[in-house]
C-alpha positions in Angstrom: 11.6 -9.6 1.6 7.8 -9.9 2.8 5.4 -11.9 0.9 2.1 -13.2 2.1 -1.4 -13.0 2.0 -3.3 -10.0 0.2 -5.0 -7.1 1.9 -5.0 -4.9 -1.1 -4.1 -4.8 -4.0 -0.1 -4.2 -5.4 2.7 -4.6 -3.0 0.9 -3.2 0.3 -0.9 -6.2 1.2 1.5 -8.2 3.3 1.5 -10.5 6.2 5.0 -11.9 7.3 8.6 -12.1 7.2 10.5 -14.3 4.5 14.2 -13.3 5.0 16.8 -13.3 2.1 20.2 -14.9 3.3 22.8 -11.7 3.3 23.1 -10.1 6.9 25.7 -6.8 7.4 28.5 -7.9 10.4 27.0 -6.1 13.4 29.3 -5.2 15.8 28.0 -7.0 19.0 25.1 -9.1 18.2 23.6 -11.4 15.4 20.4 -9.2 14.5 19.2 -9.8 11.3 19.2 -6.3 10.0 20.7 -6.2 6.9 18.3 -9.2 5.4 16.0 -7.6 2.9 12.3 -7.9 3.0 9.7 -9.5 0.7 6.4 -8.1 -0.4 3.4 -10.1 -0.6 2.3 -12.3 -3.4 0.1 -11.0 -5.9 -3.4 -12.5 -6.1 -3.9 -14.9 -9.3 -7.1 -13.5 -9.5 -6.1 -10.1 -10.3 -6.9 -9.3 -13.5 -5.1 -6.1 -13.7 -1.6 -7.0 -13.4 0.5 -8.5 -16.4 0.5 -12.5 -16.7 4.4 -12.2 -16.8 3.9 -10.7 -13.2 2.3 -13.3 -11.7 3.9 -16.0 -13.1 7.2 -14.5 -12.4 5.8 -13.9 -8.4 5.1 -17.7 -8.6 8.7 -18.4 -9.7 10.0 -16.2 -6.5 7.9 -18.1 -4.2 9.8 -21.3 -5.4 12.9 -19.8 -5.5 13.4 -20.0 -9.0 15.0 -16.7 -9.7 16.1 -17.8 -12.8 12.8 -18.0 -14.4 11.2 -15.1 -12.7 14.2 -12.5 -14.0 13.4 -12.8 -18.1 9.4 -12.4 -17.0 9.8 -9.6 -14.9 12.3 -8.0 -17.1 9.2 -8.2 -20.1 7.0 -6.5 -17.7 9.3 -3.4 -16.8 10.4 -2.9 -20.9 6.2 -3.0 -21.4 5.6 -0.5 -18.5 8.5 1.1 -17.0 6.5 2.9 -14.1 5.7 -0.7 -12.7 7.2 -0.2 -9.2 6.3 -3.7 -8.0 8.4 -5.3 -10.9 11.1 -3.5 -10.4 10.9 -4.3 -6.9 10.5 -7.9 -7.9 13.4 -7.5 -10.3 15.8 -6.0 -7.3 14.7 -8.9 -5.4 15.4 -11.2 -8.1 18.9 -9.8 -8.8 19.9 -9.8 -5.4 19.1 -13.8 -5.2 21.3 -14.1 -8.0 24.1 -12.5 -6.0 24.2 -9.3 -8.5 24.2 -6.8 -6.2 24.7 -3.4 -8.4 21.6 -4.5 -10.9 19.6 -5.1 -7.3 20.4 -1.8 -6.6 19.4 -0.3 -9.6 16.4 -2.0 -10.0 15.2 -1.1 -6.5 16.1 2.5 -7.3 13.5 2.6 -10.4 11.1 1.2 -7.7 11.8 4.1 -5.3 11.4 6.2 -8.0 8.5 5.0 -9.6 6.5 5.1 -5.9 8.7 7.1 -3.1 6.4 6.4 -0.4 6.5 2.2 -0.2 8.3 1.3 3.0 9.8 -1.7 1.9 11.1 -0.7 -1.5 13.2 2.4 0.4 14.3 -0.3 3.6 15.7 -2.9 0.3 17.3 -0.4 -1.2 19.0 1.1 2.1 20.2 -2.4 3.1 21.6 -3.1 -0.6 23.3 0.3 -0.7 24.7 -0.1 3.1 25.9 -3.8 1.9 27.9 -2.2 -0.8 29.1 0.8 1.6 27.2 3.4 -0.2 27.1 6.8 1.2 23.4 7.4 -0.1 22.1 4.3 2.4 21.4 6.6 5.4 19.2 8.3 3.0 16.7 5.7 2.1 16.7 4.0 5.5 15.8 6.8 7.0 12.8 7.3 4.6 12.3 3.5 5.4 11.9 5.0 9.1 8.9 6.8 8.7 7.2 4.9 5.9 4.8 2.9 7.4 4.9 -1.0 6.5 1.5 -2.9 5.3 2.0 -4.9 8.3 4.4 -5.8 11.1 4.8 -2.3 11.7 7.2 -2.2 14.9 8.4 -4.9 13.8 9.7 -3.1 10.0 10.5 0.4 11.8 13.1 -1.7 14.3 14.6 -3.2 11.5 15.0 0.6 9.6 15.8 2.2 12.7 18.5 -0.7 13.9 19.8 -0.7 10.1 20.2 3.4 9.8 22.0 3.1 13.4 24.4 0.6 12.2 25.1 2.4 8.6 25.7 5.7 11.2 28.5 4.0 13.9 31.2 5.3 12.0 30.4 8.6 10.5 27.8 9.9 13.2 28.0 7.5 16.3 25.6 10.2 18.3 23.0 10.0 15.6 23.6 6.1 15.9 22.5 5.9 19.2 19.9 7.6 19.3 18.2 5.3 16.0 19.3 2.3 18.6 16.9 4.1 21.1 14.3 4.7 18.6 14.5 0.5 17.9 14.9 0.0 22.0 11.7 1.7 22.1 9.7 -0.3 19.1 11.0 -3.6 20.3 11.1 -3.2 24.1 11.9 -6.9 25.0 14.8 -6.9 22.8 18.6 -6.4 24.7 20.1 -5.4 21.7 19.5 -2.1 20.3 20.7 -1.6 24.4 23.9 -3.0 23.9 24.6 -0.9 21.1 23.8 1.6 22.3 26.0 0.9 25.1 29.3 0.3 22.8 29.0 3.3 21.5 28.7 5.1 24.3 31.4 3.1 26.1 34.0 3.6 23.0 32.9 7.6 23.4 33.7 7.5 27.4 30.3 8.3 28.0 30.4 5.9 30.9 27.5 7.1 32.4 25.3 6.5 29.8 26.7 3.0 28.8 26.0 2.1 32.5 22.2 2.9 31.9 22.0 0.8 28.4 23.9 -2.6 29.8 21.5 -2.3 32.7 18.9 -1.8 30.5 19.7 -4.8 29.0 20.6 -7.3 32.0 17.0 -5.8 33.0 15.8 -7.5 29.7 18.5 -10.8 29.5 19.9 -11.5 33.2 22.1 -14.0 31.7 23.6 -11.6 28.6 26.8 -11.7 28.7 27.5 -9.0 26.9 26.1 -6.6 29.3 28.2 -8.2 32.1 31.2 -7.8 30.2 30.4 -4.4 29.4 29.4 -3.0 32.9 32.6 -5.1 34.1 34.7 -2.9 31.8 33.1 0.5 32.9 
């Protein structure tokens, strides 16, 4: 999840990337996803938010979920419409490896505040982790939220997540979010190869053709794309 330095107050201040460790198997390539995203730490200055809050931000930055879980859980029985605790708290859970009490923790988030990017693109990756049907839903919200910061850089990572969630069930749909990431991250050769699978495994050979060159175009040396043209 992000966390970083503070450009407002709450959970849209944010500056970076911390990555927690659980990726979804991609198909072709090692992108990272599935990893979940961090908001920024709150300020210790800010008044406003419970103590419990803060101190149980603190324990997230050192990892120590443990701690952080009991203080968070305080601050959500006080104030239930606290969306960045429960945010915290799915964060929390998911560190723990409890994966259904992440998931409901990030949904009172959503709930609580709709229109946070980050909260909708956790939830998503939790829900596509756990092969929920309802994780095209909140990825694509994810996909036009904007993010506090990083912004092509979070809309890839919806757009690549939503296409991988679709393969299966809606492999058009799929390739045209792989397009949409393509587009936000234009030096990157995978959303192309992708793209390219999918079209390949739909004898859409033309279109394949374009992607792989797309991405030798990008990577000269991918070997993916090589194999791939080489089996068109």
């Amino acid at each position: 999840m992000l966390r970083c330095g503070q450009s407002e107050r709450g959970i849209l201040g944010l500056c970076g990337l911390a990555l927690l460790a659980f990726v979804l198997p991609l198909p072709l390539f090692g992108q990272s996803t599935g990893q979940t995203v961090r908001h920024h730490k709150i300020a210790v200055e800010d008044s406003s938010f419970p103590p419990e809050l803060t101190e149980a931000e603190n324990a997230i930055e050192k990892k120590d979920y443990a701690a952080a879980e009991p203080l968070l859980k305080k601050v959500v029985a006080a104030d239930p419409a606290n969306y960045q605790a429960w945010f915290d708290l799915g964060f929390v859970y998911n560190g723990l490896g409890s994966t259904e009490e992440a998931i409901a923790a990030y949904r009172k988030s959503v709930a609580a505040k709709p229109g946070v990017f980050e909260s909708n693109l956790n939830l998503g990756l939790m829900l596509a982790k756990g092969g929920q049907p309802d994780a095209e839903q909140f990825l694509r919200a994810a996909t036009v939220l904007k993010p506090s910061a990083n912004v092509d850089e979070g809309h890839a990572r919806a757009w690549l997540s939503l296409a991988h969630v679709l393969e299966s069930s809606k492999p058009d749909d799929a390739v045209e979010a792989y397009k949409q990431a393509a587009a936000l991250e234009p030096k990157d050769p995978e959303p192309h190869l992708a793209a390219g699978l999918l079209l390949e495994r739909a004898n859409h050979f033309a279109d394949a053709e374009q992607e792989y060159k797309l991405a030798l175009g990008i990577d000269p040396n991918s070997s993916d794309a090589l194999t791939g043209l080489a089996n068109i």
